[in-house]
C-alpha positions as CSV (number, residue, x, y, z in Angstrom):
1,X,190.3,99.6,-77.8
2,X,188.7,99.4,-74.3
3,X,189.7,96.4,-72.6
4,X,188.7,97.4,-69.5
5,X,185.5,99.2,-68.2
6,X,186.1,99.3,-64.6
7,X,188.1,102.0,-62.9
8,X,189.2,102.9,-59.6
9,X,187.3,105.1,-58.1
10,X,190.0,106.7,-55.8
11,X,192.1,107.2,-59.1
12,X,190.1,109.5,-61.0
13,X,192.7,111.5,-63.7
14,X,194.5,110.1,-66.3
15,X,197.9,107.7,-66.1
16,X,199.3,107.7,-69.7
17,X,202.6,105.3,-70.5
18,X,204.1,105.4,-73.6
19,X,207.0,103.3,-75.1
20,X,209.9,105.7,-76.5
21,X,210.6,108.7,-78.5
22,X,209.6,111.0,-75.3
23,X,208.5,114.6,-76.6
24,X,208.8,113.3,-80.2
25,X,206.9,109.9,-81.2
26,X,203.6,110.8,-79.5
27,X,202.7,114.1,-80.3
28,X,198.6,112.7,-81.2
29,X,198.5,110.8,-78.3
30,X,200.0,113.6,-76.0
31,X,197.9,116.5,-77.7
32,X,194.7,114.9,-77.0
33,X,195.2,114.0,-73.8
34,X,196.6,117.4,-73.0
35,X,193.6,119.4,-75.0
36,X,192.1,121.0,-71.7
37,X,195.5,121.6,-70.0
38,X,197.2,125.1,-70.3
39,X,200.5,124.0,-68.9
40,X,202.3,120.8,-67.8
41,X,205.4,120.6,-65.4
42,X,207.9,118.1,-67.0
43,X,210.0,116.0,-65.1
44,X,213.3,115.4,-66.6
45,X,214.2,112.8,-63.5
46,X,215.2,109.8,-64.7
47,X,217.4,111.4,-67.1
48,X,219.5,112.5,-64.4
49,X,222.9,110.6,-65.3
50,X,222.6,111.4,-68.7
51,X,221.8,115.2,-70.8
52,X,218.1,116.4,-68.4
53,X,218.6,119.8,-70.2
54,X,218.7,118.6,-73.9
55,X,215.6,116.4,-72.8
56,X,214.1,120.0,-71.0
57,X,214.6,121.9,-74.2
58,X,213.1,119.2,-76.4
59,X,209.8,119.1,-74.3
60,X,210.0,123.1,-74.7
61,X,209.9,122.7,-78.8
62,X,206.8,119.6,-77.9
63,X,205.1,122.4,-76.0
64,X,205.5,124.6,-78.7
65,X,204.3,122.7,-81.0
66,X,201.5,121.1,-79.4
67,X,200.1,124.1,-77.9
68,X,201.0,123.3,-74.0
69,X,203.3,125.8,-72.0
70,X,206.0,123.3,-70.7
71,X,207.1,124.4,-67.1
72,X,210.2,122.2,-66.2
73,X,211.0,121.2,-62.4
74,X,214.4,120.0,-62.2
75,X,214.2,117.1,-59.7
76,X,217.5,115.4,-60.5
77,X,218.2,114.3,-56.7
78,X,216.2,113.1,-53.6
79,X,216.7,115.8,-51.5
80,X,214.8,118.0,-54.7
81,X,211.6,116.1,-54.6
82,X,210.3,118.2,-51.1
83,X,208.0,119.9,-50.1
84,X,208.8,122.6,-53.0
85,X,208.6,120.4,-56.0
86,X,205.6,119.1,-54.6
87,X,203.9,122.3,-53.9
88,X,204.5,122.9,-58.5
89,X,202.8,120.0,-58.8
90,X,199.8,120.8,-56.8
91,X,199.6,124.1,-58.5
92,X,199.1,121.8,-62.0
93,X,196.6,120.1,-64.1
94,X,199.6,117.8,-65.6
95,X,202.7,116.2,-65.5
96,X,205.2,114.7,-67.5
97,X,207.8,111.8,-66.5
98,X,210.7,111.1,-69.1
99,X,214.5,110.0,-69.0
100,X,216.2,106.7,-69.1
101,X,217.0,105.3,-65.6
102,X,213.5,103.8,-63.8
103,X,215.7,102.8,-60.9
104,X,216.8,106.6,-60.4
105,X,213.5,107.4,-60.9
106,X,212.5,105.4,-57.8
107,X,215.1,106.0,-56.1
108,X,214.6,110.1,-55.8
109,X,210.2,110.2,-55.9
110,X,209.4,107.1,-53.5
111,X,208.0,108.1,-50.3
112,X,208.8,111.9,-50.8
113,X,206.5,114.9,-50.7
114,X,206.7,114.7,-54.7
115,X,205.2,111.5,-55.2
116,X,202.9,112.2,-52.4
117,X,201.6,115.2,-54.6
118,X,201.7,113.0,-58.3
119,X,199.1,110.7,-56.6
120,X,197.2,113.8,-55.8
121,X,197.6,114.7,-58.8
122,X,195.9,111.8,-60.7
123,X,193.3,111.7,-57.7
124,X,191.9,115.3,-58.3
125,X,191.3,114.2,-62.0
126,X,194.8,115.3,-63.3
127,X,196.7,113.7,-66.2
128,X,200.1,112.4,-65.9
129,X,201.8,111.4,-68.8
130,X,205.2,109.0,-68.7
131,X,207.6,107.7,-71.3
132,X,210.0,105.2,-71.3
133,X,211.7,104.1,-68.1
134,X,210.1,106.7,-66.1
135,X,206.7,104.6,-67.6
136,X,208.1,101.7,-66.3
137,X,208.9,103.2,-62.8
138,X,205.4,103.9,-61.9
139,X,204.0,100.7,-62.5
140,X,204.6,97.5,-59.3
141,X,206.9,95.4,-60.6
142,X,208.9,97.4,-62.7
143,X,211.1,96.3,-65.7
144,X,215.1,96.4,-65.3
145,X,216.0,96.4,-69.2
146,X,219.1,94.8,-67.5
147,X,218.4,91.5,-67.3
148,X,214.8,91.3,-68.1
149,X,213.9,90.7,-64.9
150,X,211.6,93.3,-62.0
151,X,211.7,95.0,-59.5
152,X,210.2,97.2,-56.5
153,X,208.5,99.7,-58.9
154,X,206.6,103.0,-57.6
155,X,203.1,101.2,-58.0
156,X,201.2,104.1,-58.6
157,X,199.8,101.6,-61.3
158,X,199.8,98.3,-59.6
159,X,199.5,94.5,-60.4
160,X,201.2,95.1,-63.7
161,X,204.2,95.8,-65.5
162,X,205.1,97.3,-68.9
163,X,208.1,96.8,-70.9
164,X,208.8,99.7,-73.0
165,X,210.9,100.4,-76.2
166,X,210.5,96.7,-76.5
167,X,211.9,97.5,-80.3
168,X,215.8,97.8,-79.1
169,X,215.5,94.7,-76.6
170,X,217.1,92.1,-77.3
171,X,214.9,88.9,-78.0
172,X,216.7,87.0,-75.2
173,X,215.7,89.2,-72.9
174,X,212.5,90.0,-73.9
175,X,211.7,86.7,-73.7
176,X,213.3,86.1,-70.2
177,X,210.8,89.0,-68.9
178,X,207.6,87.2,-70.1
179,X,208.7,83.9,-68.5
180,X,209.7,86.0,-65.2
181,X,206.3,87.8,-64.8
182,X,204.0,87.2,-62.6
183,X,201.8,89.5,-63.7
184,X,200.1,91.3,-66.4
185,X,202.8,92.6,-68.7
186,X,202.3,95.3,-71.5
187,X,204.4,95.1,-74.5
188,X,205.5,99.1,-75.5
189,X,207.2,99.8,-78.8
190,X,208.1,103.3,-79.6
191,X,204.7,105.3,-80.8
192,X,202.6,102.9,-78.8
193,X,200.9,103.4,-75.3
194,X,198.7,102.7,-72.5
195,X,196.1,105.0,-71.2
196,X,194.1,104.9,-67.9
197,X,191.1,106.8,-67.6
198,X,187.5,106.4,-65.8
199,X,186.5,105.0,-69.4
200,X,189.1,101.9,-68.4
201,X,192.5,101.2,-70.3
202,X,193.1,102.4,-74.1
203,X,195.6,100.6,-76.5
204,X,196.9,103.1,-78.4
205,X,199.5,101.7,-81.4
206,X,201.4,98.4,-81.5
207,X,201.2,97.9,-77.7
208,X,200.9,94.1,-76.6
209,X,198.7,93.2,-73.2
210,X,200.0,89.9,-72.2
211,X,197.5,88.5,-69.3
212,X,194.4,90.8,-67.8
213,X,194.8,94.1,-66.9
214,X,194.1,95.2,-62.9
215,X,190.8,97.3,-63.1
């Protein structure tokens, strides 16, 4: 479903955010929107404080099987995401954000050469694919599962927020985000997604738009 049919013009790629079940629930989704790309360079960021080499290794068997040679870039701290990481991503006609932590994931990209070179990225007409927290990250607000509230987000997608994995929150809080918002809010189980392209936004799955999307 389209429900928007005006896009950016200065954005001219693809910004995919998806709910859960990085490099496992979204293999249609992330096979389509990955059909012209050779390679993609994952980002195992926001899974910094957690296992980023099991989360590497299972984007290598998604590669695999989806027919995309997964080139990971292990950006786990500020001081990685220079001028080096950014010069990958140049190199690139994708990217993929996963992991758990969106406030790490702010915390190490914003205002660095690295997130300099995402936004060229989508600008060229790349395709950047996020999951999870590190979908949450890039939007301004951005969800803290926390409390249900926002915050400061990256706002490479701006004037919206999306809550993702809304499956395993619980209803309290879920429902405490809503009232919170003051913006556009998208509703992202696991399996479900968003996708901006210069067609407008997709729905893909159970995803829930509560308000108007920015165009």
């Amino acid at each position: 479903m389209i429900v928007s049919s005006i896009y950016d013009a200065g954005m001219a790629g693809v910004i995919a955010l998806q709910g859960g079940g990085p490099f496992t629930a979204n293999d249609d989704l992330d096979g389509r929107l990955l059909a012209s790309c050779e390679r993609v360079v994952m980002l195992p960021t926001a899974d910094a404080f957690e296992q980023p080499r099991d989360l590497v290794d299972t984007a290598l068997v998604w590669g695999a099987r989806i027919g995309v040679v997964v080139e990971p870039l292990m950006v786990i701290t500020r001081p990685d995401a220079g001028d080096t990481a950014a010069s990958v991503v140049d190199g690139a006609p994708a990217v993929a954000l996963a992991g758990d932590s969106s406030i790490h994931l702010r915390s190490v990209l914003k205002g660095t050469p690295l997130f300099a070179a995402i936004e060229r990225l989508v600008a060229r007409g790349g395709t950047l694919i996020a999951t999870g927290a590190s979908a949450s990250a890039l939007c301004d607000p951005m969800t803290d599962r926390r409390g249900g509230a926002f915050g400061l987000g990256l706002g490479l997608v701006p004037g919206m927020a999306v809550i993702t994995e809304t499956e395993v929150w619980p209803a309290d809080q879920l429902v405490r985000a809503h009232e919170l918002a003051t913006t556009p809010v998208v509703d992202l189980p696991t399996g479900s997604a968003i996708v901006r392209s210069d067609s407008g936004w997709e729905i893909v799955g159970d995803a829930v738009v509560h308000g108007d999307l920015p165009a």
